[in-house]
C-alpha positions in Angstrom: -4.3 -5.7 -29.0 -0.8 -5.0 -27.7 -0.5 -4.3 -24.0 1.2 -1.6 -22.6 4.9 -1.6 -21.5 4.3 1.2 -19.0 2.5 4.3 -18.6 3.6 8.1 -17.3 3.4 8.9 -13.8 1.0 12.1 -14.9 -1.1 9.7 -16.7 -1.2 7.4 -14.0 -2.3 9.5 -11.3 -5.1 10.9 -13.4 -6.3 6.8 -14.1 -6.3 6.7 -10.5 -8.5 9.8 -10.3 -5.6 11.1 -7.1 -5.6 14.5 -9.3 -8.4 16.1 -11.8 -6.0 17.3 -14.4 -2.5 16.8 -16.0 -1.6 20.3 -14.9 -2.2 19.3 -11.0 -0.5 16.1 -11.7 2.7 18.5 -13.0 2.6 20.4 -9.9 1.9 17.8 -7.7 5.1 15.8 -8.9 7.0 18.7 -9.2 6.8 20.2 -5.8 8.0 16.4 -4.5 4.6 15.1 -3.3 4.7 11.9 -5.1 7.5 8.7 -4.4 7.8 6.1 -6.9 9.1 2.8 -5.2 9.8 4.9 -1.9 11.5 7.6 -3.5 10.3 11.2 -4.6 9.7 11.4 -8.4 10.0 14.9 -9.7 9.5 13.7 -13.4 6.3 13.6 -14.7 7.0 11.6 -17.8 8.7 8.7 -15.4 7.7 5.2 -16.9 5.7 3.2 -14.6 6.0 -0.5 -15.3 3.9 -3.3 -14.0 4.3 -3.8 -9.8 5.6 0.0 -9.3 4.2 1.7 -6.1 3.3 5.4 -6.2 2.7 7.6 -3.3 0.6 10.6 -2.8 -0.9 12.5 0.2 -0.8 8.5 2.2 -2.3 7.0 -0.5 -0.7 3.9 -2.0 -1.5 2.3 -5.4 0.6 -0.7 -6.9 1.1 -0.1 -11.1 -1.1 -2.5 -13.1 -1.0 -2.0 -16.3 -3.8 -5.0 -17.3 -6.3 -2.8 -15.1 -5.7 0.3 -17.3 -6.2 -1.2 -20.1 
């Protein structure tokens, strides 16, 4: 099976179980509460690729897209 090149930051943050539903993921990332790489991602379709960090509420989770799979 083909690996993944990257995955959205909504879908991400619901993998990492930081937010129940898609719609609190939109909401989150929209009002500026999550940084990608150390900055603040307002897009919830950004492209996460492999060694990404995410942010959210002090929480800090490196992108790794084997573990998702």
């Amino acid at each position: 099976m083909a690996s993944m090149d990257y995955i959205k930051l909504d879908q991400f943050l619901k993998q990492m179980q930081a937010v129940s539903t898609g719609g609190q993921a939109k909401m989150m990332i929209q009002d500026g509460e999550v940084s990608v790489n150390g900055e603040v991602e307002t897009r919830r379709g950004r492209k996460l690729v492999k060694g990404d960090r995410v942010s959210l509420d002090g929480q800090v989770w490196t992108v790794d897209l084997a573990a998702l799979e």
